[in-house]
N, C-alpha and C positions, 0 to 999 in steps of 0.2 A: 581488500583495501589496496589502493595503488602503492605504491613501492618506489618512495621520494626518497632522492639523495640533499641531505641537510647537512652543513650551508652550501647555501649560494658560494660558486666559485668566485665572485664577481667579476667574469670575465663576460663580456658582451659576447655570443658568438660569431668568431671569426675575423669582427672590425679592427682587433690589430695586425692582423695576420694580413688582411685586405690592402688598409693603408701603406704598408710596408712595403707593400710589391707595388701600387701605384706610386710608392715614393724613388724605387728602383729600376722601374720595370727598363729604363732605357739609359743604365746605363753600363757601362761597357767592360766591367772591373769586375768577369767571371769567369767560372771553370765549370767542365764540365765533367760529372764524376756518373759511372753505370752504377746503381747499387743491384746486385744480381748481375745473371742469375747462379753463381755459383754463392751467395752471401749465405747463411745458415738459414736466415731470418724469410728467406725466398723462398722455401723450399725445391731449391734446386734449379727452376725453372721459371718462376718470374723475376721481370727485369723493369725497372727505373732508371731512367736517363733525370739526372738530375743539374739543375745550374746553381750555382753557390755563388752566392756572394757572402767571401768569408767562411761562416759554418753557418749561413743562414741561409735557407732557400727560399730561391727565386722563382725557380719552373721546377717541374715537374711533371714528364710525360711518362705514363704508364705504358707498359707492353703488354703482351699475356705470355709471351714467353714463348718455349719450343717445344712444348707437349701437345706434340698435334696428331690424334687418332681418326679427326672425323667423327667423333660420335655420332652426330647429326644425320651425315649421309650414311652411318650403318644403319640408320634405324631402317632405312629404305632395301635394305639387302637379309637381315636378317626377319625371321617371324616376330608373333608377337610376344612368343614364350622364349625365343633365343636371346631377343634385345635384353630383356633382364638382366645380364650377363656384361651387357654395356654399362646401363645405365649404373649397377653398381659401382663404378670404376669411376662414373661422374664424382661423385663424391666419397673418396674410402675412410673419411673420419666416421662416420656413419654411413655405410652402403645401404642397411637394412631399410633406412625410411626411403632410400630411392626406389628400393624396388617396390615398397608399398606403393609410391603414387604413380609410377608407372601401372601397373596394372591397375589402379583403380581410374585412372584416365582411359586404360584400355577396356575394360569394364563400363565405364560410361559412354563410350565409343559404341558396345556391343548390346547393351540393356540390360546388364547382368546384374542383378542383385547379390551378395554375396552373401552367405550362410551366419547365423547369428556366431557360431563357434568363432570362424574363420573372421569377424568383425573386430571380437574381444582382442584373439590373438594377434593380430594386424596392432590395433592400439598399443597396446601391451610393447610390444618390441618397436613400436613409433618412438615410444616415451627412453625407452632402451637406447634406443638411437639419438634419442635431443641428449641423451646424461652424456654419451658414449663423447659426443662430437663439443660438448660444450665442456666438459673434463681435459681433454686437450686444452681448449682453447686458455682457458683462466688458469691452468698451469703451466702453457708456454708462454703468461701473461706476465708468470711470476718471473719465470726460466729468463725471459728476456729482458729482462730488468735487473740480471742477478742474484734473485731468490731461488736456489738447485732446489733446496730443501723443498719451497710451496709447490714446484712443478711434480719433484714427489709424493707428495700427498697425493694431487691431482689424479699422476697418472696407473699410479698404481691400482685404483681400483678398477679399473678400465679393464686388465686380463681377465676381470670376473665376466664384464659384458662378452668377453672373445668368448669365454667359454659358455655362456648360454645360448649363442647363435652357433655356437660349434655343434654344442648339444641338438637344436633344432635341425640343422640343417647338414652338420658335414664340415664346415668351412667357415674358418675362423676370421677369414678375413674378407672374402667377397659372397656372402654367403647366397645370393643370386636364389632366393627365398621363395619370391610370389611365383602364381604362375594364376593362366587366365581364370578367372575363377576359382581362385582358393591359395593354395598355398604347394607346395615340391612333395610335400608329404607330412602326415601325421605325426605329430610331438611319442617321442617313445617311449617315454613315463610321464603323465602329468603331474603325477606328484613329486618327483624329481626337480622335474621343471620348475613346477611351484616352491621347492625348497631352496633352487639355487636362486631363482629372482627375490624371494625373501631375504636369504640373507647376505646377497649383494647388499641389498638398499639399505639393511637395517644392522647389519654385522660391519661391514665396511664402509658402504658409502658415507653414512653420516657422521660417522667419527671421522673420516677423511675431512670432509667440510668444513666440521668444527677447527680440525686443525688447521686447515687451510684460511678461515677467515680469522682465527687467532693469528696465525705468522702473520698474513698479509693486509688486513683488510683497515690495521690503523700505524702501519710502517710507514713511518714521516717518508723513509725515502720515494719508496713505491708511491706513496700519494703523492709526492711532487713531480715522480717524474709523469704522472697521469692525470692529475686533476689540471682541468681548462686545457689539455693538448687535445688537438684534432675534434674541435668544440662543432658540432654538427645544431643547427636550432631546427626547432619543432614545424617553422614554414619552409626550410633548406631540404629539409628530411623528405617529405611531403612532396617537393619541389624535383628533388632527382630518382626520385622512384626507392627510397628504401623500405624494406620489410625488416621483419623480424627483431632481432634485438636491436640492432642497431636503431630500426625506429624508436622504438620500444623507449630506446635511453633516450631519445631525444624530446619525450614525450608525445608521439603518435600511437594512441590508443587503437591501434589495430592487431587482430588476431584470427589467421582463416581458422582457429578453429572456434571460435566464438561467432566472429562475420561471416563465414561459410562454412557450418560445420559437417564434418563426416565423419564416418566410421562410428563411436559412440563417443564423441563428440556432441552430436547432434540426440534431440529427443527422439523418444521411439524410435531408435536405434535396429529393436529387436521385432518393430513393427509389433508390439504388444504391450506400448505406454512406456516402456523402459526410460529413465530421466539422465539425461546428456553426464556426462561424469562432471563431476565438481572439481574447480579448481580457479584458481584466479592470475591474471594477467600483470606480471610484473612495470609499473611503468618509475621510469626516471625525468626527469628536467633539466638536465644540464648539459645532454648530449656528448660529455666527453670520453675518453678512453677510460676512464674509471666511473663512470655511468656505466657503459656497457658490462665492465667488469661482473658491477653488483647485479644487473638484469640476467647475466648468464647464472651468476651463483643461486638469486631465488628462483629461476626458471627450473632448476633443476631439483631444487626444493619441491616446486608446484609438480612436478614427474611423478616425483614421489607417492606424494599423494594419489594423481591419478593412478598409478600402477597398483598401490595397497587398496582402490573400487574394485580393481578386475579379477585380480590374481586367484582372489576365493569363491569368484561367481565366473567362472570360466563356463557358457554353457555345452551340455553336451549335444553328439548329433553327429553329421557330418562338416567337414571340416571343408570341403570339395561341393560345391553347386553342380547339378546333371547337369546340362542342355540338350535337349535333343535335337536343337540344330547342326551340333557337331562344334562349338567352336568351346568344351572345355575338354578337358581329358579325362575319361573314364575311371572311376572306380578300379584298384589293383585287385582286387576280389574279381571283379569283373574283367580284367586284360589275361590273368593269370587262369580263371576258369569259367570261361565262354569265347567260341570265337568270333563271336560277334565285339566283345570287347577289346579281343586281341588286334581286330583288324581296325577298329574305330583309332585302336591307339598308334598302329602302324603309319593309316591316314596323315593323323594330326602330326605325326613326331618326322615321318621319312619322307612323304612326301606333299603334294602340292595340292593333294584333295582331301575332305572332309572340314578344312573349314569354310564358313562360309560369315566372311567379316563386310557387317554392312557397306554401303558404297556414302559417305558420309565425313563429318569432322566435329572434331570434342576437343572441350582443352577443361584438364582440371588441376588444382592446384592445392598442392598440401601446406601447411605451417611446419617447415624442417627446422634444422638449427639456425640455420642461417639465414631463415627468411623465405618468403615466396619459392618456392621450388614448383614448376609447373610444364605440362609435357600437353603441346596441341596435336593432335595427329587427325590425318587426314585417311580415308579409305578409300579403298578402289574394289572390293570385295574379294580382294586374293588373302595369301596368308600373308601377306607382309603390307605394312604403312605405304601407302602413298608418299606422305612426305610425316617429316616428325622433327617436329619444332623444340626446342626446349630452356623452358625463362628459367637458367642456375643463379640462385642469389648471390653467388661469389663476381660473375658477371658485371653485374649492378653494381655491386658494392664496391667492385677495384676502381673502378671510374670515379670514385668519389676519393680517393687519394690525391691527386692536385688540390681539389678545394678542402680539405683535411689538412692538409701538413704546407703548402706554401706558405712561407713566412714565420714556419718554425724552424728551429734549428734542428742540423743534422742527426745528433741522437735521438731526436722524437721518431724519426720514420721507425722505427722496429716497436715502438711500443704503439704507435696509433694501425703499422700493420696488423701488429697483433691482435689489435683491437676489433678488425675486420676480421678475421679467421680466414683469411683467402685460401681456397682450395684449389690446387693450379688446375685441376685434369678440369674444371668448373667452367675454367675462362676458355678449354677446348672451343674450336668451333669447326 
């Protein structure tokens, strides 16, 4: 069932906010203040120039600030198994779900179907990654409003997530996971694994929640300083391109994993009738910063759920697709005793022959936290991207700050920030 915020704020979205600045726009009785990028609430490196009239704003022009890596143009320099390496770094509130739609854009780039095992697990740590990045956000939802306690809740249960991707991978913080066809390597207990994602979700997470929407979810303060601020409507949403929760709150009933689904998302998933996982799509009506609030809290409800379909039907097999055109990496059985494996994997890792990447372009898009996350890459048949594109919902979403917060007052910018989850390394270009 949809997932309605009741009552009505009665706030029109935006036309006081609107009127206000056409009632001011020209006159001359202001100041101009930077919020960022050293403000807490920026993390570090974004920046707003903003014009006050009084503690009421007028304008409002965004920056991206000074975290400038180029991801973009590395993708052009690196292969398609080193960029990983980047693309986590796109977003470190959850890195794990970038690596996933990087290689699965790279994968559909390549014709690569991906092993029923290596589908599950892919899902699995998606869902890991939307708690991981949406746990932050609704606890520095609280944190910024001066709720220490709800951000605790929040964020505490998050070192569980560090440590299952620690577990998987090695690396707790950019764990640089997929690789072309499959995954860095094999899970080292599966029972293990299945114990510690059990009782993240069911030992911690959910008593976390509970507590979390007791503190906050009927606190006069926190709902006034969030209901009808930075009021977004369902045609505006629509209008400047948002995904994800943000639409979500505003009530655009969209979801690529419903409208384009992958991984087992999608039916016959396992190509043997397998039925898409069950779960349902949180949506709200009012568009505001506590609209989104409650879309992140049941989204990560709805995680739940999916992850308690997989976790006991993990199937077996290989975890790693062959190709024997050379563009995945060989079996370690195979690199360690044959040298026909040892050379195939010399090829692919050191130098500039045995892949052979179509001459072509793909662009695929996952449902992350944040909304539409999506990597177009072009080929030229070497081992590296021609060129490689990449739509970060953080992007999007900062552009919608002006039409969000003019004509509110000063103290709203950190709670309707918050509201957007902006990831600076995101707004990279």
């Amino acid at each position: 069932m949809p997932y309605t915020l009741t009552p009505d704020t009665g706030i029109t979205p935006g036309s006081d906010n609107i009127n206000y600045i056409k009632d001011h726009i020209d006159t001359g009785d202001r100041w101009v203040l930077n919020f960022g990028p050293q403000h807490p609430a920026t993390h570090t490196t974004l920046r707003l120039v903003l014009e006050l009239d009084g503690e009421r704003i007028a304008r409002c022009t965004p920056h991206i600030g000074y975290l400038h890596s180029g991801f973009e143009k590395l993708g052009e320099h690196l292969d398609y198994n080193q960029y990983v390496t980047i693309v986590s770094r796109m977003n470190y509130l959850s890195p794990i779900s970038n690596d996933i739609c990087w290689h699965g854009g790279v994968e559909k780039l390549f014709g690569i179907e991906i092993t029923k095992r290596c589908k599950v697990l892919r899902t699995i740590m998606a869902e890991l990654g939307r708690i991981q990045d949406h746990l932050l956000c609704v606890g520095a939802a609280a944190l910024d409003l001066g709720a220490f306690t709800g951000f605790l809740y929040a964020f505490n249960p998050r070192e569980k997530i560090y440590d299952i991707v620690d577990y998987i991978s090695g690396q707790r913080f950019h764990p640089d996971w997929t690789r072309v066809g499959g995954i860095m390597k094999e899970i080292p207990d599966e029972e293990v694994f299945k114990r510690m994602v059990k009782n993240f979700l069911h030992a911690d997470l959910e008593q976390a929640l509970v507590d979390l929407e007791t503190l906050v979810n009927r606190n006069r303060i926190f709902m006034d300083r969030t209901q009808g601020i930075g009021v977004m409507s369902h045609d505006e949403a629509i209008d400047f391109g948002l995904t994800g929760p943000l639409a979500r709150a505003s009530g655009v009933k969209r979801d690529l994993r419903k409208d384009e689904p992958y991984l087992c998302y999608a039916d016959n998933w396992d190509g043997e009738g397998a039925e898409a996982v069950k779960f349902s799509v949180p949506i709200c009506h009012d568009g505001d910063v506590y609209a989104r609030f409650l879309v992140r809290l049941e989204e990560i409800k709805q995680s739940i759920k999916i992850v308690d379909q997989l976790i006991d039907n993990i199937p077996q097999g290989p975890v790693d697709v062959y190709v024997d055109e050379k563009m995945t990496k060989p079996p370690k059985e195979d690199v360690y005793g044959s040298i026909e494996g040892l050379i195939q994997h010399f090829e692919l890792i050191m130098t500039n022959r045995g892949w052979e990447a179509p001459i072509g372009e793909s662009y695929l898009a996952h449902e992350t936290a944040n909304g539409e996350l999506g990597y177009y890459i072009v080929g030229d048949g070497t081992k590296r991207a021609w060129r490689v594109k990449t739509r970060p919902p953080s992007f999007v979403n900062f552009s919608l700050m002006p039409r969000m917060i003019e004509g509110h007052m000063l103290a709203d910018i950190v709670a309707v920030m918050g509201s957007l989850n902006i990831v600076a390394a995101e707004l990279d270009r």
